[in-house]
matplotlib code that plots the C-alpha trace (Angstrom):
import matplotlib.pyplot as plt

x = [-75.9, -76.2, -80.2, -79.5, -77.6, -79.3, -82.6, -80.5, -79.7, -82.7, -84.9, -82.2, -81.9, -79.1, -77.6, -76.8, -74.9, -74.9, -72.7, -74.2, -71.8, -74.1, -72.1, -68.6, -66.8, -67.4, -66.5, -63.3, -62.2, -61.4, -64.9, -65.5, -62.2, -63.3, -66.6, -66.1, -62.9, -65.3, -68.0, -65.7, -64.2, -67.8, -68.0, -70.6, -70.5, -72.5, -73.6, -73.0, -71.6, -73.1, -72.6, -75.3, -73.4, -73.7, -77.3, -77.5, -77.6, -80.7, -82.2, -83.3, -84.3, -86.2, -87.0, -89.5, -90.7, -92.8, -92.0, -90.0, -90.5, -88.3, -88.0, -87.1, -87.2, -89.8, -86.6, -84.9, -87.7, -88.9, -84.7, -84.3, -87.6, -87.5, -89.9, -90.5, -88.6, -85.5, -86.4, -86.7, -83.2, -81.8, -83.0]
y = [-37.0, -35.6, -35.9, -39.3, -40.4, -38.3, -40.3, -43.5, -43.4, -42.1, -44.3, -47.5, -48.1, -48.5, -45.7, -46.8, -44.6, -45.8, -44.7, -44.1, -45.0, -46.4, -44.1, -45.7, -43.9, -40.4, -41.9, -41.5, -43.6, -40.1, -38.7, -41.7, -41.2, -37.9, -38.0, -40.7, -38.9, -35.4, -38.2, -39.1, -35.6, -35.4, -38.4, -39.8, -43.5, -45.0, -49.2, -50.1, -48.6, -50.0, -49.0, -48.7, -51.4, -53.8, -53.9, -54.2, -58.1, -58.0, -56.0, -57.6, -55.0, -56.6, -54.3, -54.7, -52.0, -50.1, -50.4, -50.8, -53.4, -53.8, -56.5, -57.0, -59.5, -58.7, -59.0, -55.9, -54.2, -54.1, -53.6, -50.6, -49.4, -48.2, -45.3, -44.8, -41.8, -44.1, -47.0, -43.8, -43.4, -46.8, -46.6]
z = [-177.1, -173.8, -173.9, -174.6, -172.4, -169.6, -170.2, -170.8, -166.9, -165.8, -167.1, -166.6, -170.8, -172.9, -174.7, -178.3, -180.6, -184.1, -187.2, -190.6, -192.8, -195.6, -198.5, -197.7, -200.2, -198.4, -194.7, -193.2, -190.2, -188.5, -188.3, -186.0, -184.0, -183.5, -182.8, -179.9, -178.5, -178.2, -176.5, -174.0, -173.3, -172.5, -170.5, -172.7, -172.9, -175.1, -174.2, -177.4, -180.8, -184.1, -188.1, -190.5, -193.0, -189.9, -190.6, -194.3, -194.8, -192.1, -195.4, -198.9, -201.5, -204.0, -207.4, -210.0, -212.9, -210.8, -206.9, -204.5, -201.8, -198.7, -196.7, -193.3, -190.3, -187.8, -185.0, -186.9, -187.5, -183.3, -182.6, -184.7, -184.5, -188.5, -189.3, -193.0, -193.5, -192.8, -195.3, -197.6, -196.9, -197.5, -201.0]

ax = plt.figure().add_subplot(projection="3d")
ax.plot(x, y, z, "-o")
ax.set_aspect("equal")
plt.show()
């Protein structure tokens, strides 16, 4: 996070720190309280805070017999900057 914010300034971007939470039956509200209070006892700011789930209508899954196939909107795709290894993880 430090890294991150360190080249956020430098290079005049955003810093963007973004919570999976895409198995909401193990997350807790406190992990999040927690990892944002250690943040700011590091005076890391983030620009914005997002949360996996806020992304998953942007995402159709459609399924037949022998594949996957995942769509997503050209907008999303160029925000998030999704490498395969992360669709990977969505299933």
């Amino acid at each position: 996070m430090l890294l991150n914010e360190y080249y956020a300034k430098r290079y005049k971007g955003k810093m963007l720190l973004r919570f999976d939470d895409t198995n909401p039956s193990k997350e807790k509200e406190e992990f999040e309280s927690n990892i944002l209070r250690d943040l700011a006892s590091l005076n890391v700011k983030p620009d914005a805070i997002s949360h996996s789930s806020d992304h998953f209508a942007a995402c159709q899954v459609k399924h037949d017999t022998s594949s996957y196939c995942l769509s997503f909107s050209l907008s999303f795709m160029l925000f998030h900057r999704i490498t395969l290894n992360v669709l990977l993880a969505l299933l």
